[in-house]
N, C-alpha and C positions, 0 to 999 in steps of 0.2 A: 874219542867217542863223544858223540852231540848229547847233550840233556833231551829232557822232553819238558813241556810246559801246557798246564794249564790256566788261561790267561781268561779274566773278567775283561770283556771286550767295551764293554761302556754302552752306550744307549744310539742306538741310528747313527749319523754321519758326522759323529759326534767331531771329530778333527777338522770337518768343515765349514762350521759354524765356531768363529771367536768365543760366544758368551759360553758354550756347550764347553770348549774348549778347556775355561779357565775353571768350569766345574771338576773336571778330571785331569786336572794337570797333575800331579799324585799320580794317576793311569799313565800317564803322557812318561812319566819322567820313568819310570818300572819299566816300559817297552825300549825305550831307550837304551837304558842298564841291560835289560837283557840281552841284545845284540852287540853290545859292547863287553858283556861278560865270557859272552864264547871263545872259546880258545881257536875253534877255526872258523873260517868263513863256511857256512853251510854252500852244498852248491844247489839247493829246492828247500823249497819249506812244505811240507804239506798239514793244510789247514784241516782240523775238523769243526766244520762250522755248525752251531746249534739251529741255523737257518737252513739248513737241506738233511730232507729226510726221502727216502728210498724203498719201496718193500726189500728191495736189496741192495747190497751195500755198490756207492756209483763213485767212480772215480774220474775226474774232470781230465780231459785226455786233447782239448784242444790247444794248438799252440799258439793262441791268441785270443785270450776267453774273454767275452764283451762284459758287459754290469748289469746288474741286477739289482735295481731301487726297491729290494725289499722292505720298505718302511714306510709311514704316513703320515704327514701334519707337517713336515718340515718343510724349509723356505725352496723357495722354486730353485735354487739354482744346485742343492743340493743333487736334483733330476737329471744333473747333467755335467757331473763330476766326472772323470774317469781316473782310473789307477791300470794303466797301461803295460802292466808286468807281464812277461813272458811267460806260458804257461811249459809245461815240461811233459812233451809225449813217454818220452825212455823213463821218466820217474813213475809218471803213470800207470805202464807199462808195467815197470818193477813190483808197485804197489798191488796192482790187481794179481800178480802171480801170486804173492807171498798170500794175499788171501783167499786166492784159490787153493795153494797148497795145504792151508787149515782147515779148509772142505767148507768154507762158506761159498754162497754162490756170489758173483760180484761180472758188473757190468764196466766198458769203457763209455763216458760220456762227454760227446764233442761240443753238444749244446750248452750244458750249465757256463753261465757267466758267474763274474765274483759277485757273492753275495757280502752285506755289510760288516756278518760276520768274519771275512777274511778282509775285506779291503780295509774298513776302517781303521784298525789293529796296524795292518802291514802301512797304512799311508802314513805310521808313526814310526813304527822297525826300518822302513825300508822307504823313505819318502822320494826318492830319485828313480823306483820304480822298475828297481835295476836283477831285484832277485827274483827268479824263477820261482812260482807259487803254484801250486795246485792243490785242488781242495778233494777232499773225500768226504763222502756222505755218515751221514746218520742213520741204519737200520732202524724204520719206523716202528719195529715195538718198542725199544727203547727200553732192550733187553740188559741190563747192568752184568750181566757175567758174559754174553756174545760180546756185549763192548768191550770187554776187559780182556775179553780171549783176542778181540780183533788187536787190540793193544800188542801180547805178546807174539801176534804173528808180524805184527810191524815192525818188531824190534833190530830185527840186523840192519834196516834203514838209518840206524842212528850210528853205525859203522861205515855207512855206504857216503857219508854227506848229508844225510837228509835232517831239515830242523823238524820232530813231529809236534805242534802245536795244536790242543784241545781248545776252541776259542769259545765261550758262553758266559756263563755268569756264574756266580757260587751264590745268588742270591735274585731271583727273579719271578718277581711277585707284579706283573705291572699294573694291578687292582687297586695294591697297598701300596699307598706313598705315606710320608708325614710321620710324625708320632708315633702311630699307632704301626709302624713297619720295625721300631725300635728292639722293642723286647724277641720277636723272634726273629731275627734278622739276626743279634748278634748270639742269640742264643744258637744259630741253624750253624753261625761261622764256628762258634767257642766249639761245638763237636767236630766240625769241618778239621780246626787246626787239632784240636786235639788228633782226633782219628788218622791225619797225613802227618803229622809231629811225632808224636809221641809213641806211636806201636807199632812194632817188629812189623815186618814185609807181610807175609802170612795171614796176620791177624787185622794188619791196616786193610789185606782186601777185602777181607774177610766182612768187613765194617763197613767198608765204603760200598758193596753191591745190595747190602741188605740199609741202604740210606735212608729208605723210607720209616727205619722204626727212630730217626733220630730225633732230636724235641725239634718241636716245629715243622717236620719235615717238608707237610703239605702244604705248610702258609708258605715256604721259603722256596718249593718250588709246585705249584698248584698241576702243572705238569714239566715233565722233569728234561725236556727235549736241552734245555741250558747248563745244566748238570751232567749229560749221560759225556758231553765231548772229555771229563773228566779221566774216565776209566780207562778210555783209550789213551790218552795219555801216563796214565798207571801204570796200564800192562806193558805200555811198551818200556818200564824201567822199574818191573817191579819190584826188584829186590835194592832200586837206591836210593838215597838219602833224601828226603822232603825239607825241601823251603819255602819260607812264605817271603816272596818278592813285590807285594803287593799287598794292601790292607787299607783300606778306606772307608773312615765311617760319615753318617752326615747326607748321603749319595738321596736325592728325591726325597730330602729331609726328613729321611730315617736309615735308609739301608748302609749295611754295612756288607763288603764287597771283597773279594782277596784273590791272589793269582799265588801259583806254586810253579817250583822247578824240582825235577825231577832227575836225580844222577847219582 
């Protein structure tokens, strides 16, 4: 059976820019570990990206999904990168049953391309381009128990081959950089790992959907679209074992940043 992961994806097209690069090398070398940690080869990865949001949940169903430069300010050529990965109708397919069987409503979408949230990630995991990916959306209320329930109807997928990874940030304030991102940034993490470490299945969920009474909650995510890819990844393994595969302080000379596995 596949883990699940919640992974801090890093900032824009961060893998294709050198100097972005050697800021998150730490990022760099965790995505790696990860895919080398697996005991099988996944045969899809499906992403949930904190960059598509849906009034219902949308599941990328083309089988050759173009790009989507969802970002600004970077060098021109970042505009014209691709990550040419196979998209996966039958996984798609499978995906949207299991969420219809949970009585959400859920659409097949042939137009979304990868957005940076999955590419950038996967052009680290899977640099050859070679693994079927398909992304699934975000319900835009940005409901922390529908995501958590979407989780646990995902779950047989991680029996089936499939890798579920949550891709956003555990720490996404893009206002506060510097200094002054220091003190709640590790204070939003210290509850972060506590809450995924430390407490029984039940009571960790219990914790993580009610996130907004944590210290700092709102400095660390002022809206929480970076956070919610979390819970899906939760439910979909909720009763196993939390690690922190990732932890990075220092990040836009304050934040501090973390990924988890989930088995």
């Amino acid at each position: 059976m596949l883990p699940t992961y919640f992974i801090s994806h890093g900032g824009g097209p961060w893998p294709y820019i050198p100097d972005m690069r050697a800021v998150f090398i730490h990022l760099e070398a965790s995505l790696v570990k990860m895919t080398e940690d697996l005991l099988e080869k996944p045969k899809a990865v499906l992403m949930i990206s904190g960059h598509w949001e849906r009034k219902t949940f949308g599941v990328q169903s083309n089988p050759a999904p173009g790009m989507e430069y969802d970002y600004y300010g970077f060098p021109a050529h970042t505009y014209k990168v691709t990550y040419p990965a196979p998209g996966a109708p039958d996984v798609a397919a499978r995906v949207a049953e299991l969420i219809k069987n949970a009585g959400f409503p859920v659409d097949l979408d042939n137009k979304k391309g990868f957005d940076h949230g999955a590419f950038a990630p996967m052009a680290v995991m899977y640099p050859e381009a070679d693994m079927p990916l398909v992304q699934l959306s975000l319900k835009s209320n940005l409901n922390p128990e529908e995501h958590l329930a979407l989780g646990r109807a995902l779950a047989p997928l991680r029996e089936e081959g499939v890798l579920i990874v949550g891709s956003g940030l555990s720490f996404h304030n893009l206002g506060l950089r510097g200094p002054d991102a220091i003190i709640p940034s590790n204070g939003f993490d210290s509850w972060l790992q506590n809450t995924l470490l430390e407490l029984e299945p039940v009571q960790r969920s219990e914790h993580i959907v009610a996130w907004d009474k944590a210290p700092y909650a709102r400095v660390a995510h002022p809206r929480e679209d970076h956070l919610i890819p979390l819970m899906v990844a939760l439910g979909a393994a909720e009763n196993g074992k939390a690690r922190c595969v990732y932890h990075d302080q220092g990040l836009f000379g304050g934040w501090t940043a973390s990924s988890f596995r989930f088995d």
